[in-house]
N, C-alpha and C positions, 0 to 999 in steps of 0.2 A: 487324565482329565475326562471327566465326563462328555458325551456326546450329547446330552439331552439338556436342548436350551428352555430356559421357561418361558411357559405360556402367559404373557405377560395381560393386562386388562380382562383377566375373568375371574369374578369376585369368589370366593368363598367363604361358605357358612359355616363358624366352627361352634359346635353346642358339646359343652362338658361341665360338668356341676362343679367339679374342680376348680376355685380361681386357678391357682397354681399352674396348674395339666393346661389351664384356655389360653393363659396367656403367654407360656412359653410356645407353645403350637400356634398364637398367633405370630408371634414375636418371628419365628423360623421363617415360617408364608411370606409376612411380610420383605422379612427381605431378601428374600429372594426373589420377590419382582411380584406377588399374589396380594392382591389387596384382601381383607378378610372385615368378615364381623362375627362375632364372638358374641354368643348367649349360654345362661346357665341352667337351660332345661328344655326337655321336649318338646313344651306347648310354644316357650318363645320362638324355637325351631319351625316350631311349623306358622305361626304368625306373620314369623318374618317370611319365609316362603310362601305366605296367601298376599303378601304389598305389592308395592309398586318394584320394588326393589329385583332385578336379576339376578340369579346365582348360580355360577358352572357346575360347583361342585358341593357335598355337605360332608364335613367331619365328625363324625358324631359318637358318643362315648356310651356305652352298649350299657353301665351299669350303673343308673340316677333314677332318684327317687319322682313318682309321680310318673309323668309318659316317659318309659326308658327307651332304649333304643331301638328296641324290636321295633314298638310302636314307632317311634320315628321313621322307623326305613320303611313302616308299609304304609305309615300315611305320604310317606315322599312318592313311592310307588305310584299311589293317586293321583297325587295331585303332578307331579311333576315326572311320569316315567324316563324320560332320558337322562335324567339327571345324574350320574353316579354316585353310588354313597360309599364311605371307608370309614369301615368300623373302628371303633380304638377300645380294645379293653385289656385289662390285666388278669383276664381270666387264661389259664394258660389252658386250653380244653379243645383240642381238635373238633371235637362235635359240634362245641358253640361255634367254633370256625365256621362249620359247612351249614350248620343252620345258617346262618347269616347270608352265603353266598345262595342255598336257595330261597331265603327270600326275596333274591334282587339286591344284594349287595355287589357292589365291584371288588370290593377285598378287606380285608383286616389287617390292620394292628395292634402287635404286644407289647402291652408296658410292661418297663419302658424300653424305649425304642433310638435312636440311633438320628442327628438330624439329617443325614446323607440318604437317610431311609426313609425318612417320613416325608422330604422335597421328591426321591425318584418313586414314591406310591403315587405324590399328588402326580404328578407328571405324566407317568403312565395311565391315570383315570383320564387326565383331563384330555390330553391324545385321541383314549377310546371315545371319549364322549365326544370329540370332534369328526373322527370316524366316522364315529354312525347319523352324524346330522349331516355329511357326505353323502354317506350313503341313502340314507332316506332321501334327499335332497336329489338324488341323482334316478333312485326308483320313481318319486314324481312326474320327474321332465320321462323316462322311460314310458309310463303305463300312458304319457300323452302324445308319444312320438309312435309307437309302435303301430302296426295293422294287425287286423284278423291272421294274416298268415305268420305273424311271428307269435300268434299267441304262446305257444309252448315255448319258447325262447325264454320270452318274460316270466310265466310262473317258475320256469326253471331257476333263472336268477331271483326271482324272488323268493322262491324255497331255499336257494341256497343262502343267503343272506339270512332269512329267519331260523336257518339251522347251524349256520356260524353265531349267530346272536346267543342261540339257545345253547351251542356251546361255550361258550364264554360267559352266560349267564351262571352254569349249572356248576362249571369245574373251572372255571379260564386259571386261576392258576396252577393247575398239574398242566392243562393243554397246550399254556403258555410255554411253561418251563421244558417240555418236550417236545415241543416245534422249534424253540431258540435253541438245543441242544443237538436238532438234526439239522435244524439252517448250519451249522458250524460245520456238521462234518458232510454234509453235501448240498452244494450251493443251487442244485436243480430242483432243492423237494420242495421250496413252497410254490414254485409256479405250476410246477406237473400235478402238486397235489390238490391244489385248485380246481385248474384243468380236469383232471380226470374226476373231482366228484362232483363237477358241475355235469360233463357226460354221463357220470352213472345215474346221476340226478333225472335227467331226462329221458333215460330210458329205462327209466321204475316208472316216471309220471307216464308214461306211454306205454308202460303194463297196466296202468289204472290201478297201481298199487296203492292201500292204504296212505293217505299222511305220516302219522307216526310209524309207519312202514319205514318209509322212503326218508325219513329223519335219522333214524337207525342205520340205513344200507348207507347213508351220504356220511355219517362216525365212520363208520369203518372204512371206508375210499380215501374219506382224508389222512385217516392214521396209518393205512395200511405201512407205510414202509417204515414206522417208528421202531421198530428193534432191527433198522442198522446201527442204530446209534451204539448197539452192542458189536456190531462188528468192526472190527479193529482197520485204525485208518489205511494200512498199508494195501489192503486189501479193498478197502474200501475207495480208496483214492488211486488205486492203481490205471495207469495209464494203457496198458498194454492188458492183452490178454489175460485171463488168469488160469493156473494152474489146474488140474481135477480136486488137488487138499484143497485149494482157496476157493473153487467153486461150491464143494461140498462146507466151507464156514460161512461162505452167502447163502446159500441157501438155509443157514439156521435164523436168518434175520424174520421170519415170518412164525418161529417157535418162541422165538426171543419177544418179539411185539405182544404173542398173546400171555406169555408170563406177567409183562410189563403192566397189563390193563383189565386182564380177566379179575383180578379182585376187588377194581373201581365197580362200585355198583349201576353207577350210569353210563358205565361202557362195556356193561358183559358184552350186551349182544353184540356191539361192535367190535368186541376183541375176536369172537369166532370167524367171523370178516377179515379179518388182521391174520388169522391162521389158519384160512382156506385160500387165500386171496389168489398163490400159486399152483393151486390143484387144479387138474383139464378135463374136462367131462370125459375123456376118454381114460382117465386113470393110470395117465402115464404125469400126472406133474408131484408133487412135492405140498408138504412135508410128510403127508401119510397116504398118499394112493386114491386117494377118493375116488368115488366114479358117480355121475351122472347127477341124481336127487340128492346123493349123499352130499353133497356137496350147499351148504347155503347157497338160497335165491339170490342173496346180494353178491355173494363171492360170485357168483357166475354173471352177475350184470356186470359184475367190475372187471370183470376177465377183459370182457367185451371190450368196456370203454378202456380199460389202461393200455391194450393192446392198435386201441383207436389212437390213443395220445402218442404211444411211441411212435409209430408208423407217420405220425403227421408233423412230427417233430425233430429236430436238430437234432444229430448226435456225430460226436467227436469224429465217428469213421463214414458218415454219409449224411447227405441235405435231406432234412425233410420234403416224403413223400406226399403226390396229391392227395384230397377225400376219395377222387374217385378209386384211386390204386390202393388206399386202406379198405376198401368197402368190399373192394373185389378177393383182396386176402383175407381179411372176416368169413367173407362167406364160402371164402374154399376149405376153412379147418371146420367149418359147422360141423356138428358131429363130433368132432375129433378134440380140438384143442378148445370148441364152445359150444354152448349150451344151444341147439337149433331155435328154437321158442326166442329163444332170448336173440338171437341173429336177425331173424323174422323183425323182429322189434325194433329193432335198430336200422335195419336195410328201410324199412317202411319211414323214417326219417328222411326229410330230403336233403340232400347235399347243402342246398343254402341254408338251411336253417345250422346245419353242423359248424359252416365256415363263418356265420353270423355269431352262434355263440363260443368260437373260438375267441374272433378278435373282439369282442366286448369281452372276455374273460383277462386277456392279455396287454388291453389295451388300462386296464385298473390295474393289474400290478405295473404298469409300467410310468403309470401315474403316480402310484402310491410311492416308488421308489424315487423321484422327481425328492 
């Protein structure tokens, strides 16, 4: 049986020139608990979206004559950006796919389509679009509560936010589909992974690294450990020690990741991230020896922070330790296992702001799981 109950009193706009296509996809909404209204083209789309009327979501059929769907989705953009929209076409054309998703679509459907499929698309839109009015909602009450001394706390959450958005905008369903494929085989990556690119986050912004810098270095923090999903559960799940063979097939997880993403266009640079991620400014780590420069600027911020996360966090064989006892280990490998520059940068951080934007990072997933 499904887990995913409906979201019930949030209207939906369905526009398909189709009678046929309109009213079996109203028919489906409806009952399963979605009130809908249904029009037969673009401009009615967008009319009805200029009323009085509210609407969570819009279904909209990408190929009709006069305003097609394009235009639908970037006059929705306008006028209503939170809104999620789901394409439906019978175009079967991958490109047309990703056009759609970068112009600010939530996803696509192919006719024809499945009703088990078309209720868990609406579901999962309607979900995100709740999410992010959480979230914005919650950055509000944030940028009104906060002081001067937490500024970098706030834009750090708020870049990360705008760079989870932007991922989900650009690719959410490959990013989706390989986060829910590593949540299965290891139950710690969505919170560490949080975690640690919300740290690498803060100490790019504390480089005074470019924006789209520091958007790029936060891709590759969050996906770093996506090619365990290649390595096999026994090893992966093992309780006890591992072997030198099984340490040496963990260690291809960070080979594995950048095979995985290097040929998505909008995650080159972050797949490099993904395949330095274990290399040590001293060129004693893994997978290919790097030493110092050779190594990408984001790999080595994230050395930092992920070495920050584990040290301050729970693990099976010891309690997480304090900020201060991580901070004093950081800066005994400077040189060695990190980049000095980048040490400097992080030590100049002050303990409250680290343990401030810890438990605001942990205290959301812990709501979100609620």
């Amino acid at each position: 049986m499904s887990s995913i109950r409906p979201i019930l009193e949030e209207r939906i706009l369905v526009v398909d020139d189709d009678d046929f296509i309109r009213e079996i996809i109203s028919s489906i909404l409806t009952h399963a608990g979605h009130p809908c209204h249904a029009v037969s083209s673009g401009e009615e789309a967008i009319r009805a979206l200029q009323s009085d009327e509210n609407y969570a979501l819009l279904l909209s059929d990408l190929a009709m004559e006069g305003m097609d769907g394009f235009g639908v989705l970037d006059r929705v953009r306008r006028l209503q950006p939170q809104m999620p929209v789901v394409m439906v076409t019978a175009v079967h054309d991958i490109s047309i796919a990703l056009e759609a998703i970068r112009r600010g679509a939530y996803d696509y459907l192919l006719k024809p389509f499945e009703r088990e499929q078309l209720i868990a698309t609406v579901h999962r839109a309607l979900e995100n679009r709740r999410l992010k009015l959480e979230n914005l909602s919650y950055q509000n009450k944030l940028e009104v509560q906060v002081s001067a001394r937490t500024e970098l706390l706030q834009r750090a959450m708020a870049e990360l936010e705008r760079a989870m958005k932007e991922l989900e905008r650009s690719y959410d369903i490959t990013l989706e589909a390989l986060g829910d494929a590593l949540d299965l085989k290891d139950a710690e990556t969505e919170g560490h992974s949080k975690r640690v690119t919300a740290f690498t986050m803060t100490i790019a912004r504390a480089m005074e690294l470019p924006q789209d810098r520091v958007r790029v270095i936060a891709r590759g923090a969050f996906l770093h450990d996506v090619g365990k999903m290649a390595i096999p559960d026994a090893i992966l799940r093992k309780p006890g020690r591992l072997t030198p063979e099984e340490q040496m097939v963990m260690r291809d997880h960070a080979s594995y990741g950048y095979q995985m993403l290097r040929k998505i266009p909008f995650l080159h640079e972050a797949a490099n991230i993904v395949y330095t991620h274990q290399e040590r400014y001293d060129g004693t780590g893994y997978p290919r020896g790097l030493k110092g420069e050779q190594i990408p600027l984001g790999a080595r911020i994230f050395a930092v922070a992920d070495t920050f996360d584990a040290i301050t966090s729970d693990r099976p064989y010891r309690a997480a330790q304090s900020i201060s006892a991580a901070r004093r280990e950081i800066k005994k490998h400077a040189g060695l296992q990190f980049d000095p520059n980048v040490v400097e940068t992080f030590m100049s951080i002050s303990e409250d702001l680290w343990q401030e934007l810890r438990e605001k990072i942990d205290g959301q997933n812990s709501t979100k799981k609620k």
